[in-house]
C-alpha positions as a printed NumPy array, in Angstrom:
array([[ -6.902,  11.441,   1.867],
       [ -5.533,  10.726,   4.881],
       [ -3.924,   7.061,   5.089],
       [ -3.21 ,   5.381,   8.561],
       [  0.147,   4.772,  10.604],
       [ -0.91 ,   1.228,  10.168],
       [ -0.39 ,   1.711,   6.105],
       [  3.134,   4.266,   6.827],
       [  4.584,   1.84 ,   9.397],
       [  3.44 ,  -1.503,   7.195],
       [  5.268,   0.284,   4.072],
       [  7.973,   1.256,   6.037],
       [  8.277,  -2.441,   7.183],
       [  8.266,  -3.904,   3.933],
       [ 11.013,  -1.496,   2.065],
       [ 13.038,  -2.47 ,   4.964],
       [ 12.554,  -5.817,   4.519],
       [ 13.398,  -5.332,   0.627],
       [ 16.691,  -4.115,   0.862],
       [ 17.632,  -6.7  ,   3.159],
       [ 17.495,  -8.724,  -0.247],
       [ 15.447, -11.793,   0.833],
       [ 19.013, -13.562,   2.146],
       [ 18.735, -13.991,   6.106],
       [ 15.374, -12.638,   8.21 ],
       [ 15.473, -10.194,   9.863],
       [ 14.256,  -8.933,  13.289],
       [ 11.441,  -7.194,  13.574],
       [ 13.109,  -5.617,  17.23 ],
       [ 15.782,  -4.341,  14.525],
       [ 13.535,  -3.186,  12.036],
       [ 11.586,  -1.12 ,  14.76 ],
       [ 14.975,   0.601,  15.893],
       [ 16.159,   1.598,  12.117],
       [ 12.987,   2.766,  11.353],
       [ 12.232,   4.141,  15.22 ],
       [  9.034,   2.806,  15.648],
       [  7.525,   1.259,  18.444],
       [  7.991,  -2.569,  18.569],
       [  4.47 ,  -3.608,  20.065],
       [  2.461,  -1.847,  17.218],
       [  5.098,  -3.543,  14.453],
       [  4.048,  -7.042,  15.892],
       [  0.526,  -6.007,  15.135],
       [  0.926,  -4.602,  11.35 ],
       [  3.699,  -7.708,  10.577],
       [  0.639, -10.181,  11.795],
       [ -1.928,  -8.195,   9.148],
       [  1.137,  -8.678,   6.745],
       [  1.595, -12.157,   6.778],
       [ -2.048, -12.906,   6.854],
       [ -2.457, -11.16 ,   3.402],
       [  0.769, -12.953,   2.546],
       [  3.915, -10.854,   2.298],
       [  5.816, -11.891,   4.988],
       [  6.745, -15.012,   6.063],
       [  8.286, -15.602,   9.986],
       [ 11.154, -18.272,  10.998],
       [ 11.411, -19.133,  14.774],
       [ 14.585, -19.474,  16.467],
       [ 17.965, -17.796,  17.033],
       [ 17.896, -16.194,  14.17 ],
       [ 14.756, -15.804,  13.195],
       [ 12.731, -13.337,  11.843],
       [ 10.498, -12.246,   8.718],
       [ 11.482, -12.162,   5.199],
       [  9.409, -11.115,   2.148],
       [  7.11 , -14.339,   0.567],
       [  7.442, -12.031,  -2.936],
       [  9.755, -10.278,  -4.934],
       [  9.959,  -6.835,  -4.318],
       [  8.983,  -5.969,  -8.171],
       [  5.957,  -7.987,  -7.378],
       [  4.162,  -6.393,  -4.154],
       [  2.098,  -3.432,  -5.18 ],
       [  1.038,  -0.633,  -2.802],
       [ -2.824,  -0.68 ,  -3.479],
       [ -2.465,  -4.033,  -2.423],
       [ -0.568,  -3.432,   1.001],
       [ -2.697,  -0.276,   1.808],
       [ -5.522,  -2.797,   1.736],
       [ -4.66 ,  -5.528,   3.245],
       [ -3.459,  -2.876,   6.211],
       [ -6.26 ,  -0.2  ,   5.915],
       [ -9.197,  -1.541,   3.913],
       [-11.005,   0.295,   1.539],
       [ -9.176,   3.001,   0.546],
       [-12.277,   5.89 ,   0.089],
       [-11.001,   9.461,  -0.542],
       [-14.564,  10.836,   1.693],
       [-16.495,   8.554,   4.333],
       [-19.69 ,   9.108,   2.962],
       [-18.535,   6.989,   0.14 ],
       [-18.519,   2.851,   0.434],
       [-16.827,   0.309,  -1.628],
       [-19.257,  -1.667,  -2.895],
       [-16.79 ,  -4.346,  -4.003],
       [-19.164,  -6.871,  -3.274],
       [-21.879,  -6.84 ,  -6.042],
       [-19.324,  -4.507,  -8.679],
       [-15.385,  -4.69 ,  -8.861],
       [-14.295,  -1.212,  -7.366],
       [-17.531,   0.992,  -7.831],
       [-17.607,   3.447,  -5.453],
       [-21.209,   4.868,  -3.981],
       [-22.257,   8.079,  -2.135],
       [-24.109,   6.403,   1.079],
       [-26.559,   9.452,   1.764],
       [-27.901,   8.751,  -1.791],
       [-29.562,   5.319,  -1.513],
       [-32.208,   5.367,  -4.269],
       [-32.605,   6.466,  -7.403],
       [-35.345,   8.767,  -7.439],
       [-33.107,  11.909,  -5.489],
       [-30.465,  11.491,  -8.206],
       [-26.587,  12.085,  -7.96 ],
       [-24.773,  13.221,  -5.413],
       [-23.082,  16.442,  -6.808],
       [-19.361,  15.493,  -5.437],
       [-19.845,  11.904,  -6.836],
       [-17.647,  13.013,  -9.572],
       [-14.98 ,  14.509,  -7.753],
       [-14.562,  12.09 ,  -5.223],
       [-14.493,   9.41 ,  -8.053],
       [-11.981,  10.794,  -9.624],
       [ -9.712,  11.441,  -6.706],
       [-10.12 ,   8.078,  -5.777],
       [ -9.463,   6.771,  -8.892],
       [ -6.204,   9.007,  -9.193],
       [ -4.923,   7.611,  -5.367],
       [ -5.8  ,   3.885,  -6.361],
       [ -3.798,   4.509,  -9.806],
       [ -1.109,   5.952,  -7.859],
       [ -0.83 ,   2.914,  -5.828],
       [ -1.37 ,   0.125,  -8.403],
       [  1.699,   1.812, -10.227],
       [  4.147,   1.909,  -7.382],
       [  5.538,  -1.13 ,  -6.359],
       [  8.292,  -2.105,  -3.409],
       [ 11.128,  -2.186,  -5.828],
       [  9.812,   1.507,  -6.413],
       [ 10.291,   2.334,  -2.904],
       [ 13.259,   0.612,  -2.366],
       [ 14.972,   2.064,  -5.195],
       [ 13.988,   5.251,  -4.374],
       [ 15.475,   5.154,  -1.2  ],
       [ 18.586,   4.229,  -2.214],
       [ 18.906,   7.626,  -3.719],
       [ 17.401,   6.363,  -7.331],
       [ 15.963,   8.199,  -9.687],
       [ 11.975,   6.534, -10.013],
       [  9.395,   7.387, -12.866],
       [  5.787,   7.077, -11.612],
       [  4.596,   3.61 , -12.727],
       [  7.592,   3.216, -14.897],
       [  6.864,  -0.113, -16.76 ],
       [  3.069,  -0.159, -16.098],
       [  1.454,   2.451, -18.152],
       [  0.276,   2.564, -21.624],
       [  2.536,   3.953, -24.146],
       [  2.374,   7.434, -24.813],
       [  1.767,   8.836, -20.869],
       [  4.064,  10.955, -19.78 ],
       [  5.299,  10.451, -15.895],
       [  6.568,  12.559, -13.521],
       [ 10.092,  11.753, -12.58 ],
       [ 10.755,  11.802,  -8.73 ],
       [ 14.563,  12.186,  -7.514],
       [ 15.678,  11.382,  -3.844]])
């Protein structure tokens, strides 16, 4: 699964935004030279980012954009959507969000009488497994691990008994 630059450059965004720590905004012209990415494309994520309500922007001197949430509150699954839609692991598959919370359907089987789609199970699976992944990591994930921490996959958020790998910096 292949996710967009729209999605990196949007994460990238936010864990900057996080470790500024929510006191002054900041920039987005100095959040496009830490990170070296182009400035024009930023103003076009951070729009998609405050219309799905992370960011916030202050006019003036010293404005800028600060996070609307805590970090420990702003899951990925959530930012990968509002950024790059439907997250699908194949593109013959279609959210059908609309008549069944997060069922996923093979488009080139539309009826019921040619049965299954032999993949169906694999691709469920896989995208059950990426949209797991991402419900599980949150900013203050990131953002920890950045700062050289030492994060457990969806440490805090998964039943007891699981065991998680650990990720070092």
């Amino acid at each position: 699964m292949i996710f967009t630059t729209k999605a990196e450059y949007g994460v990238r965004l936010l864990v900057d935004l996080g470790q500024a720590g929510g006191g002054d905004p900041v920039a987005l012209k100095a959040i496009a030279e830490r990170e070296n990415l182009p400035l024009a494309y930023l103003e076009r994520i951070v729009a998609l980012l405050r219309k799905a309500g992370f960011v916030e922007s202050t006019r003036g001197a010293r404005g800028g954009y600060l996070l609307t949430r805590r970090p420990e509150d702003i899951r990925m699954d959530e930012v990968i959507a509002a950024l790059d839609g439907p997250i699908a692991p194949m593109s013959c598959f279609i959210d059908d969000s609309a008549t069944e919370a997060h069922k996923v359907v093979c488009s080139h089987h539309v009826d019921d009488e040619t049965g299954p789609c032999g993949t169906k199970l694999l691709w469920t699976r896989v995208h059950g497994g990426v949209v797991r992944a991402l419900q599980q990591t949150t900013l203050a994930d990131l953002i920890a691990f950045e700062r050289g921490g030492v994060v457990a996959l969806g440490a805090g958020r998964r039943p007891a008994g699981d065991v998680l790998p650990v990720i070092t910096a």
